[in-house]
Each structure stands twice: as structure tokens, then as C-alpha cells.
GUDOTOR-306883 format. One record per residue: residue in three letters; x, y, z negated of N, C-alpha, C, O in turn. Coordinates in steps of 0.001 Angstrom, whole numbers, plus 500000, padded with zeros to 6 digits. Atoms other than C-alpha are relative to their C-alpha. Layout:
N
{aa: ALA; n.east: X; n.north: Y; n.up: Z; ca.east: X; ca.north: Y; ca.up: Z; c.east: X; c.north: Y; c.up: Z; o.east: X; o.north: Y; o.up: Z}
...
# end
This chain:
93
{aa: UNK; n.east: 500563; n.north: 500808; n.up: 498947; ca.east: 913748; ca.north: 453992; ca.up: 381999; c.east: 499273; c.north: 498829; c.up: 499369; o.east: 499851; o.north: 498153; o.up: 498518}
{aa: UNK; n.east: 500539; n.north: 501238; n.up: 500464; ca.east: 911308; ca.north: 451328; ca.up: 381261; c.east: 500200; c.north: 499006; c.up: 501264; o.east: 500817; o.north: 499224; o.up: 502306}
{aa: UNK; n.east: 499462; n.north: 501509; n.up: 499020; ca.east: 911275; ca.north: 447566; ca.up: 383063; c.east: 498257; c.north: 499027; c.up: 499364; o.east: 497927; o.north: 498745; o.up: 498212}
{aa: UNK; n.east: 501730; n.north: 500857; n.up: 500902; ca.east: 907270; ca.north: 445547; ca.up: 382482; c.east: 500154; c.north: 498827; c.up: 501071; o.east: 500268; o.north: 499069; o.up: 502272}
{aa: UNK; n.east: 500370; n.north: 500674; n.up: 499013; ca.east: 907046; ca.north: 442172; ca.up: 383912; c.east: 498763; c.north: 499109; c.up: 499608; o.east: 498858; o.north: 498866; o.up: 498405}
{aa: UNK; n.east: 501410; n.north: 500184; n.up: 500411; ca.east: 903571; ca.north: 440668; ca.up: 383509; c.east: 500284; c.north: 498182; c.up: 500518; o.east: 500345; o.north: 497770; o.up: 501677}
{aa: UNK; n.east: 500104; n.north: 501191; n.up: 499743; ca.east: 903887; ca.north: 436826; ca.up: 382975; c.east: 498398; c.north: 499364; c.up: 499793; o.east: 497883; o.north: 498528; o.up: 500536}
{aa: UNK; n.east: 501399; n.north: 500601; n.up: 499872; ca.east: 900238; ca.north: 436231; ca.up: 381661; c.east: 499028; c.north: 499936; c.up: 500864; o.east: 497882; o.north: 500237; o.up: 500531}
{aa: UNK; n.east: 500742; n.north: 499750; n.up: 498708; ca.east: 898710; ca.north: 436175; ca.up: 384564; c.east: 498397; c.north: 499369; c.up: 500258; o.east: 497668; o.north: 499391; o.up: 501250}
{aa: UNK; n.east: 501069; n.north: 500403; n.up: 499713; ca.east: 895889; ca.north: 434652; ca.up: 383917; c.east: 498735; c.north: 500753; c.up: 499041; o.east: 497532; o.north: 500809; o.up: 499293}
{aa: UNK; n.east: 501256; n.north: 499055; n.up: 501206; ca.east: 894143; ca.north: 436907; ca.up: 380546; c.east: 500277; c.north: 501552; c.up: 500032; o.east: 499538; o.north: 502479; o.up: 499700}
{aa: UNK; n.east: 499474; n.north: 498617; n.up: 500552; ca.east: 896435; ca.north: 439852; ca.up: 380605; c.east: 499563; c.north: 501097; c.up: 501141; o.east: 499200; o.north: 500813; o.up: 502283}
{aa: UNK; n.east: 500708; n.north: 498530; n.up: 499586; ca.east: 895386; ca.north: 443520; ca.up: 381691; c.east: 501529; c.north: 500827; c.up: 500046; o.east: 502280; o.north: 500953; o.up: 499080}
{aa: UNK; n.east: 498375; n.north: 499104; n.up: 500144; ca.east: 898684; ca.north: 445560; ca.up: 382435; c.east: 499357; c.north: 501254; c.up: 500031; o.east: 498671; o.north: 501803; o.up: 500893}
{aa: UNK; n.east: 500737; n.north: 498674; n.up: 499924; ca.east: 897879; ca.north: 448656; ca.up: 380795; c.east: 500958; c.north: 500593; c.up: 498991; o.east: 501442; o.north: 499989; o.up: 498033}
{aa: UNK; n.east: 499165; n.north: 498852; n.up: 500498; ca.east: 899859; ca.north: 451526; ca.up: 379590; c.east: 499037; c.north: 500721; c.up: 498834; o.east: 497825; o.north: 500506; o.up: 498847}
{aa: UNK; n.east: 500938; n.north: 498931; n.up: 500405; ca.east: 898498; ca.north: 454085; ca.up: 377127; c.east: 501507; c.north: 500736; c.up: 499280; o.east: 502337; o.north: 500205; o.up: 498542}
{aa: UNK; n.east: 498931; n.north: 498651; n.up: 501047; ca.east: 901030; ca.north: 457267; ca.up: 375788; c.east: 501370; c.north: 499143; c.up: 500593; o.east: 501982; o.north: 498253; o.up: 500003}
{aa: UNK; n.east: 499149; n.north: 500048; n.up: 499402; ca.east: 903474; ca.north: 456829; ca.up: 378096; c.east: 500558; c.north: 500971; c.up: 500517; o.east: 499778; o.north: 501360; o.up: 501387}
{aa: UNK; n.east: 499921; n.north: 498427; n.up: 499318; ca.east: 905191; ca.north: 460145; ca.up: 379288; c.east: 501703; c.north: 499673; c.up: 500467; o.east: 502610; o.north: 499119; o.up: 499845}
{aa: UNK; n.east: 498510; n.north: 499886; n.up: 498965; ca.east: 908328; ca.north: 460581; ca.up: 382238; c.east: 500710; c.north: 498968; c.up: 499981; o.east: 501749; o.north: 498877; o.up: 499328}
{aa: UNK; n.east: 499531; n.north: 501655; n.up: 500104; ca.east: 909100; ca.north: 457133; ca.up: 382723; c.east: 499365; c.north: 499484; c.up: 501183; o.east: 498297; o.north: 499829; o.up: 501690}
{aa: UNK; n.east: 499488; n.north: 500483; n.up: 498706; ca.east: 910112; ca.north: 454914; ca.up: 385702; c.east: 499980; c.north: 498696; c.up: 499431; o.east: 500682; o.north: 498133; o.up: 498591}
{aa: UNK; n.east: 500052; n.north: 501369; n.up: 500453; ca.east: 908341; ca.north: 451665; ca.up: 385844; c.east: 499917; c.north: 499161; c.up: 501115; o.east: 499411; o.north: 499459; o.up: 502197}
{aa: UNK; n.east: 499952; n.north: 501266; n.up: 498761; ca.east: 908892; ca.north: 448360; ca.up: 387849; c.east: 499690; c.north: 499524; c.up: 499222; o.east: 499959; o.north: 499375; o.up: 498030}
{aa: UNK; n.east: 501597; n.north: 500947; n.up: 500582; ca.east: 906034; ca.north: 446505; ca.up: 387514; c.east: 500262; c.north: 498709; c.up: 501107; o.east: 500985; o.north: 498763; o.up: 502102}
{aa: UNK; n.east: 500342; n.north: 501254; n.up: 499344; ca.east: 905204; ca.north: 442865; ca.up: 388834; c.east: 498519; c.north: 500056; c.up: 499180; o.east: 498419; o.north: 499974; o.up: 497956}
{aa: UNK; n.east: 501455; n.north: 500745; n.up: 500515; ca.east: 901209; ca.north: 442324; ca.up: 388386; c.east: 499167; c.north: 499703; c.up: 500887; o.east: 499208; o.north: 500322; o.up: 501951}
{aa: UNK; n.east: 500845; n.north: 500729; n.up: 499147; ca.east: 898576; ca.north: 440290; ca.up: 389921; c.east: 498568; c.north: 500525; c.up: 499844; o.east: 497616; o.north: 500270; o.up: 500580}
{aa: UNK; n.east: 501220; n.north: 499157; n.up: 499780; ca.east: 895944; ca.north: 442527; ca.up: 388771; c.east: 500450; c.north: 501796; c.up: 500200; o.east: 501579; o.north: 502276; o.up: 500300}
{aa: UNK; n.east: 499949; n.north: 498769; n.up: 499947; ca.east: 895232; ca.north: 446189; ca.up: 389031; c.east: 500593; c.north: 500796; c.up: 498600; o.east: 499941; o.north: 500775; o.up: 497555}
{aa: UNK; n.east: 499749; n.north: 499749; n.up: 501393; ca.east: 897423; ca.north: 447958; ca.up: 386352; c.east: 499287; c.north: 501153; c.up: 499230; o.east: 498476; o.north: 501739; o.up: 499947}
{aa: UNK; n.east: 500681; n.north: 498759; n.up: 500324; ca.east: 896101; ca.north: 450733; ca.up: 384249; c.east: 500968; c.north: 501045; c.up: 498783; o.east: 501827; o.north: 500759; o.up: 497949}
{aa: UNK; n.east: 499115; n.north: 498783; n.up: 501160; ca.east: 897509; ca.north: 453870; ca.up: 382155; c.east: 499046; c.north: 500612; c.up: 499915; o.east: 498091; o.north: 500776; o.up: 500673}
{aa: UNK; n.east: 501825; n.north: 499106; n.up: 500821; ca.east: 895102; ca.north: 455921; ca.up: 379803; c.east: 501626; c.north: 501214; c.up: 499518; o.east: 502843; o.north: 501102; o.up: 499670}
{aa: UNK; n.east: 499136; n.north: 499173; n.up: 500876; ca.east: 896839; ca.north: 458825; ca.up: 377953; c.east: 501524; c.north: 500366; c.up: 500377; o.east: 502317; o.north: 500742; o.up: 499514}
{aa: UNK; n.east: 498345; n.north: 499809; n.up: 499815; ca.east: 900364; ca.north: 459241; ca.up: 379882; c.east: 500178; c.north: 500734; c.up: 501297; o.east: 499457; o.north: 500628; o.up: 502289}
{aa: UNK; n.east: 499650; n.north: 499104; n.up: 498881; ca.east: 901740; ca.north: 461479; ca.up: 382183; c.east: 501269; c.north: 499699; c.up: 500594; o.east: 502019; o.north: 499021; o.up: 499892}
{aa: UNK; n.east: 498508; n.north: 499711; n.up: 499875; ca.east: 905107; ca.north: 461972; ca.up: 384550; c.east: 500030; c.north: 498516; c.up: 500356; o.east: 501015; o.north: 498040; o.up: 499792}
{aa: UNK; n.east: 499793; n.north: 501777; n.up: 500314; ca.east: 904729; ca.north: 457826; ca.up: 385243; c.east: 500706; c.north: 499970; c.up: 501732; o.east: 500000; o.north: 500433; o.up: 502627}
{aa: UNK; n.east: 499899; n.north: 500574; n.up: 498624; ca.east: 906715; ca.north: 456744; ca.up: 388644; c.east: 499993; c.north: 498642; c.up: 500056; o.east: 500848; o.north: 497981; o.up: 499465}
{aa: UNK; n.east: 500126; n.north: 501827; n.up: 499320; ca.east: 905752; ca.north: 453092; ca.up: 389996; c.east: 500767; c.north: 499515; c.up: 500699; o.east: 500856; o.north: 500294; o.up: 501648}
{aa: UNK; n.east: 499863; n.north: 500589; n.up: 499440; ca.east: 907526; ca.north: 450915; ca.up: 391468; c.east: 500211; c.north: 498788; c.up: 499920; o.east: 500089; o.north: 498408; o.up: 498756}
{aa: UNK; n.east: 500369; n.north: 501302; n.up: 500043; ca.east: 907764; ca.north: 447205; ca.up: 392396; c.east: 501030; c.north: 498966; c.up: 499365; o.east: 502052; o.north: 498850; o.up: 500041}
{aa: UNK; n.east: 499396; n.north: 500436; n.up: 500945; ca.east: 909370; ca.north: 445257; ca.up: 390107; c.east: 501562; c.north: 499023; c.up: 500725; o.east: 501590; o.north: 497995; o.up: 501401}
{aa: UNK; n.east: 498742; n.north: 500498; n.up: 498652; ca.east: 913236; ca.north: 444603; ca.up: 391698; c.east: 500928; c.north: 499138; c.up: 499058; o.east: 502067; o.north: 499606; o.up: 499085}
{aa: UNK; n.east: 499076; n.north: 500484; n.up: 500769; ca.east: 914977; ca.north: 442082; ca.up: 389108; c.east: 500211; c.north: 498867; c.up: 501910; o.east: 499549; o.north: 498555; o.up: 502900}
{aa: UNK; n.east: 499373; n.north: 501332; n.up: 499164; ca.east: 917240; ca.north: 439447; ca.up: 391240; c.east: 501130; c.north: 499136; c.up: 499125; o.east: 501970; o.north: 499681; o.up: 498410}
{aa: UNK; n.east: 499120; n.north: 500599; n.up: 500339; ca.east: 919125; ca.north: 436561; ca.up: 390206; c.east: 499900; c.north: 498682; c.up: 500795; o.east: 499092; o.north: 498527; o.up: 501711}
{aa: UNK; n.east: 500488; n.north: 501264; n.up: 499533; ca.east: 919513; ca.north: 432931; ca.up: 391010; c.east: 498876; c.north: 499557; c.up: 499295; o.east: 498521; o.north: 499576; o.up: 498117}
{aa: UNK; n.east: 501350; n.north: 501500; n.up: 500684; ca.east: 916482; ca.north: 430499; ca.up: 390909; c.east: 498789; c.north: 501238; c.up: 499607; o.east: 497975; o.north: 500808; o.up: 498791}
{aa: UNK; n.east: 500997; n.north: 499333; n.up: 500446; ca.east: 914026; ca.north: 433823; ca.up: 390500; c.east: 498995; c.north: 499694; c.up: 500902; o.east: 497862; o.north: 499928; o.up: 500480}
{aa: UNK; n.east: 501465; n.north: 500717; n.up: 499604; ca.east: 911658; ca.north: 432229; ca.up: 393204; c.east: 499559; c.north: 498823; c.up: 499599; o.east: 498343; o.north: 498650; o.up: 499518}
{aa: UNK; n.east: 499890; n.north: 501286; n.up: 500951; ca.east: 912203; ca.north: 428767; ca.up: 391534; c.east: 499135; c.north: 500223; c.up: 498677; o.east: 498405; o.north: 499312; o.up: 498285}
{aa: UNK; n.east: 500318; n.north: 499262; n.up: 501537; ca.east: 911083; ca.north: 430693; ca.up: 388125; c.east: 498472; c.north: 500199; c.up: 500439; o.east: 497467; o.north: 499519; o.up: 500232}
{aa: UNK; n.east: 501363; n.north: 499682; n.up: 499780; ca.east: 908410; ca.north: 432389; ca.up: 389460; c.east: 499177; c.north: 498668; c.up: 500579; o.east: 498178; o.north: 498359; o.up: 499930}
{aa: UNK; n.east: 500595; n.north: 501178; n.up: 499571; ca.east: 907230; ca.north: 429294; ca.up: 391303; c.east: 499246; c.north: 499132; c.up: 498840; o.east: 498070; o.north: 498778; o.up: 498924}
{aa: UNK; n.east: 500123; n.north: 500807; n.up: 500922; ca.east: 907047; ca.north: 427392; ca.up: 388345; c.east: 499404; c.north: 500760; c.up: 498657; o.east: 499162; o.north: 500049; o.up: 497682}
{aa: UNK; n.east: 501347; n.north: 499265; n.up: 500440; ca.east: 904881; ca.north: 430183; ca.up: 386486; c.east: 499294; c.north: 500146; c.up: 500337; o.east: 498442; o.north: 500622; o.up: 499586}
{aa: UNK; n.east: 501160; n.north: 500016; n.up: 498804; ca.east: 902721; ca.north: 430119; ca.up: 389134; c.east: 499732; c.north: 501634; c.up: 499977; o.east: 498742; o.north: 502143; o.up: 499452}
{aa: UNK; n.east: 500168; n.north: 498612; n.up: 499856; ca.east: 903095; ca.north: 433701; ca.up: 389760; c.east: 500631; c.north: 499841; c.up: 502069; o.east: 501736; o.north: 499519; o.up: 502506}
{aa: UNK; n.east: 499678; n.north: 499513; n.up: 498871; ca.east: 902901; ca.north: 434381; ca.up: 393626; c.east: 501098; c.north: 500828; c.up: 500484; o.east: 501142; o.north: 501965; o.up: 500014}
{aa: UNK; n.east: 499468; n.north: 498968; n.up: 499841; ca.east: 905436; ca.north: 435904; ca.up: 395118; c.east: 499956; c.north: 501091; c.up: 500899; o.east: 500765; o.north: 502018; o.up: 500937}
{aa: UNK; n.east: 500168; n.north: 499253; n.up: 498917; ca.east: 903883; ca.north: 437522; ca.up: 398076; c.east: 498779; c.north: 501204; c.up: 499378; o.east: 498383; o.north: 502129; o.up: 500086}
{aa: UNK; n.east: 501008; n.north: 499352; n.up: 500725; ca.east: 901247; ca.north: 439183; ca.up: 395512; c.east: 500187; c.north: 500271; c.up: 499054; o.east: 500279; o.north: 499584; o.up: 498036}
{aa: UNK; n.east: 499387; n.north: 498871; n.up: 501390; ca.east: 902206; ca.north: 442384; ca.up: 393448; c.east: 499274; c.north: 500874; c.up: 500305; o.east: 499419; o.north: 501464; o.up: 501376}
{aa: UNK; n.east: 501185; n.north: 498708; n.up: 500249; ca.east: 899386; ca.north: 444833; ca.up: 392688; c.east: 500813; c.north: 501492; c.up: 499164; o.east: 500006; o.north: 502199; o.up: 498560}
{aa: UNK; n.east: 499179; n.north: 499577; n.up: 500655; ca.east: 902421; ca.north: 447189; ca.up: 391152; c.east: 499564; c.north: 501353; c.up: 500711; o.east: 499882; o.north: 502366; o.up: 500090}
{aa: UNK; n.east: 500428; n.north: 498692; n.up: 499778; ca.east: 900771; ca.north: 450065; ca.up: 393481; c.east: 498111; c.north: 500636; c.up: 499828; o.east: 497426; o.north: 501576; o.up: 500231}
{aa: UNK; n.east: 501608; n.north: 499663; n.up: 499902; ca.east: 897135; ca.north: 449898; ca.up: 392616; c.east: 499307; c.north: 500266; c.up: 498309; o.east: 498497; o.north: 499698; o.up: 497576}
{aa: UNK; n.east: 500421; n.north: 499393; n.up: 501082; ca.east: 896814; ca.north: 451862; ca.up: 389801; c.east: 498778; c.north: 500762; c.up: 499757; o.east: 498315; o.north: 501595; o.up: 500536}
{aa: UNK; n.east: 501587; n.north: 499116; n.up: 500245; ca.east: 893402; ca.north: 453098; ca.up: 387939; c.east: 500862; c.north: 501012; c.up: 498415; o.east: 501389; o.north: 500662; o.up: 497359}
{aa: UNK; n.east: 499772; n.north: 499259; n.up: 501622; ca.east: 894209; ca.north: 456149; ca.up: 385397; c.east: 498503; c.north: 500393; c.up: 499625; o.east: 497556; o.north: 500793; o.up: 500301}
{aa: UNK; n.east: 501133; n.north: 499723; n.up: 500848; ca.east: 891759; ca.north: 456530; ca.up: 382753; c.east: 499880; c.north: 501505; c.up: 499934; o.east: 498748; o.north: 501961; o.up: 499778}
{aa: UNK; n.east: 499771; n.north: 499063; n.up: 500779; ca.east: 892760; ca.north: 459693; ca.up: 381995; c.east: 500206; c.north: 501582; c.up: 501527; o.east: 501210; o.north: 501903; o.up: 502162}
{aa: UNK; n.east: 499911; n.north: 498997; n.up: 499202; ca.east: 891910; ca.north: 462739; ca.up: 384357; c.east: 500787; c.north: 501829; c.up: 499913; o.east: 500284; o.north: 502742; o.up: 499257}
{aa: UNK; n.east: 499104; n.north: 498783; n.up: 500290; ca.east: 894315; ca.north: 465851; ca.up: 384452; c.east: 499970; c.north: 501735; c.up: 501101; o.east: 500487; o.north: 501971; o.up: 502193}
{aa: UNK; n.east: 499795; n.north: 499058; n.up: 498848; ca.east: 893837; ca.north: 469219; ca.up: 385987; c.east: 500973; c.north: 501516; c.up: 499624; o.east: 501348; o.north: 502016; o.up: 498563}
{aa: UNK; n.east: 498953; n.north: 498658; n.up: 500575; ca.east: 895992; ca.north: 472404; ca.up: 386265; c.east: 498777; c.north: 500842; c.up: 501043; o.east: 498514; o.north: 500428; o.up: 502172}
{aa: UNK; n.east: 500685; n.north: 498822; n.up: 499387; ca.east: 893538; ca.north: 475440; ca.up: 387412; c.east: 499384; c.north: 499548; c.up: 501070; o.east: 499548; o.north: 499766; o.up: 502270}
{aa: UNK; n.east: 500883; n.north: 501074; n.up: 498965; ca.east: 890920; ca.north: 472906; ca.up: 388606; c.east: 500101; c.north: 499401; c.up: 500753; o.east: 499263; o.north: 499117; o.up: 501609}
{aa: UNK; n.east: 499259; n.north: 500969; n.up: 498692; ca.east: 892846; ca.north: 470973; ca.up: 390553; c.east: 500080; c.north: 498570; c.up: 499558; o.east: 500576; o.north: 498386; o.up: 498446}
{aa: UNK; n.east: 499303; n.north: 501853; n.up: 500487; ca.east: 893381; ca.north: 467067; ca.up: 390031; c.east: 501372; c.north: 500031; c.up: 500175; o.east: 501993; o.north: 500368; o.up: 501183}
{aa: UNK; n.east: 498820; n.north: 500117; n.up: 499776; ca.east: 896470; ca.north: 466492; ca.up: 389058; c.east: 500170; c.north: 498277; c.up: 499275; o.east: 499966; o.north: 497899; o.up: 498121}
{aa: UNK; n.east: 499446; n.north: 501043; n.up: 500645; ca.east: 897773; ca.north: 462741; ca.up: 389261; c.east: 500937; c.north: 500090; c.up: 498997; o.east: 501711; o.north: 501032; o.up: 498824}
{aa: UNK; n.east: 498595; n.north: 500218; n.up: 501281; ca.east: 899992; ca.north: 461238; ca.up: 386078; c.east: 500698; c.north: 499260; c.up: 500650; o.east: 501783; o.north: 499273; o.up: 500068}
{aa: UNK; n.east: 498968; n.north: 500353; n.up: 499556; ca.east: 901817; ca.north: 459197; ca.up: 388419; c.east: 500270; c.north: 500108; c.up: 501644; o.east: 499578; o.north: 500828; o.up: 502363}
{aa: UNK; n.east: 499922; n.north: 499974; n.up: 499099; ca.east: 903088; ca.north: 458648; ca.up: 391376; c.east: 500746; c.north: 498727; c.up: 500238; o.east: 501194; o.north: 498139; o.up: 499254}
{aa: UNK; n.east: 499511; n.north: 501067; n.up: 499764; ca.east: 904584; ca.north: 455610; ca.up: 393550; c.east: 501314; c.north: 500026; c.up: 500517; o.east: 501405; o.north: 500905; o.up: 501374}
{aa: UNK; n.east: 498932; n.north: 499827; n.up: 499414; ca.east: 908069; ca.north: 455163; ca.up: 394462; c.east: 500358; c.north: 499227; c.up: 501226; o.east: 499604; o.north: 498257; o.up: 501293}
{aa: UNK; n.east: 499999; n.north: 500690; n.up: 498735; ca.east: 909230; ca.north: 453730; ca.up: 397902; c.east: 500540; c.north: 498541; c.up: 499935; o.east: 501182; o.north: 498295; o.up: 498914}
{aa: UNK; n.east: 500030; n.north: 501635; n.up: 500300; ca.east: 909656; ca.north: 450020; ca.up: 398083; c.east: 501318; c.north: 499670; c.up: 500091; o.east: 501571; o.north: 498527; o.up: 499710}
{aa: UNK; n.east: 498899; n.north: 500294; n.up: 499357; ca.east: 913094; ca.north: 450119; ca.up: 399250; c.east: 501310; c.north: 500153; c.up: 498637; o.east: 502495; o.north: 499939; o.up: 498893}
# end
């Protein structure tokens, strides 16, 4: 299982490359990207503790704004001409 949380929020590019069957919770404020990886499930990045809106507050990371489903793949895949996505999104819940 992987875990990505994207604090640079102001230069950084959340981007994958050679990633294969892996379950990611993401937090990003831009659009993330994966080149080269397959088998990827998304979802929205679920850490909790105390003081994690306090935290985030004080990184100036929004908390009502997570781009964790608006993925661009570089990398186009087909099985017997078909498009086949490399990932998919998992339910928010």
C-alpha cells in the first residue's frame, strides 16, 4: 500500500511514473499525474489526528480542495483495441 501527501503546494507536480497495483491516498491541489504504471487505485487522502486542520491551516493547504480524483495518465493502454485505464478511483467513504 502506498500513502503521498503533497505539502509543496505551491512548485510541486504530483506525479507518479512505474508504479504498478498500488492503493494511493493522495491530498493535491493540482491535477496529479502517472506515466508508466498500471493497477493504480485513488483515493482521498484519509490521515486523522489531533490539530490536522490546525496543521494544514498553517501550511496553507485548503482543506475543502483535493484534486486526488483528477488524474491525467500519460501513458495509453489497450487490450484488443480497447482503452484500457491504469487506474481507477475508490469511493470517498
Amino acid at each position: 500500500m502506498s500513502s503521498v501527501l503533497n505539502l509543496d503546494v505551491e512548485i510541486c507536480i504530483s506525479k507518479t511514473n512505474l508504479i504498478f497495483s498500488s492503493k494511493i491516498f493522495l491530498y493535491a491541489q493540482n491535477d496529479p499525474i502517472i506515466e508508466s504504471s498500471n493497477h493504480l487505485e485513488f483515493a482521498p487522502y484519509n490521515v486523522a489526528y489531533p490539530h490536522l486542520l490546525e496543521h494544514m491551516h498553517e501550511a496553507g493547504l485548503p482543506t475543502d480542495h483535493n484534486r486526488w480524483d483528477v488524474i491525467f495518465d500519460f501513458t495509453t493502454n489497450e487490450h484488443d483495441g480497447v482503452k484500457v485505464s491504469n487506474f481507477t478511483t475508490l469511493p470517498e467513504d
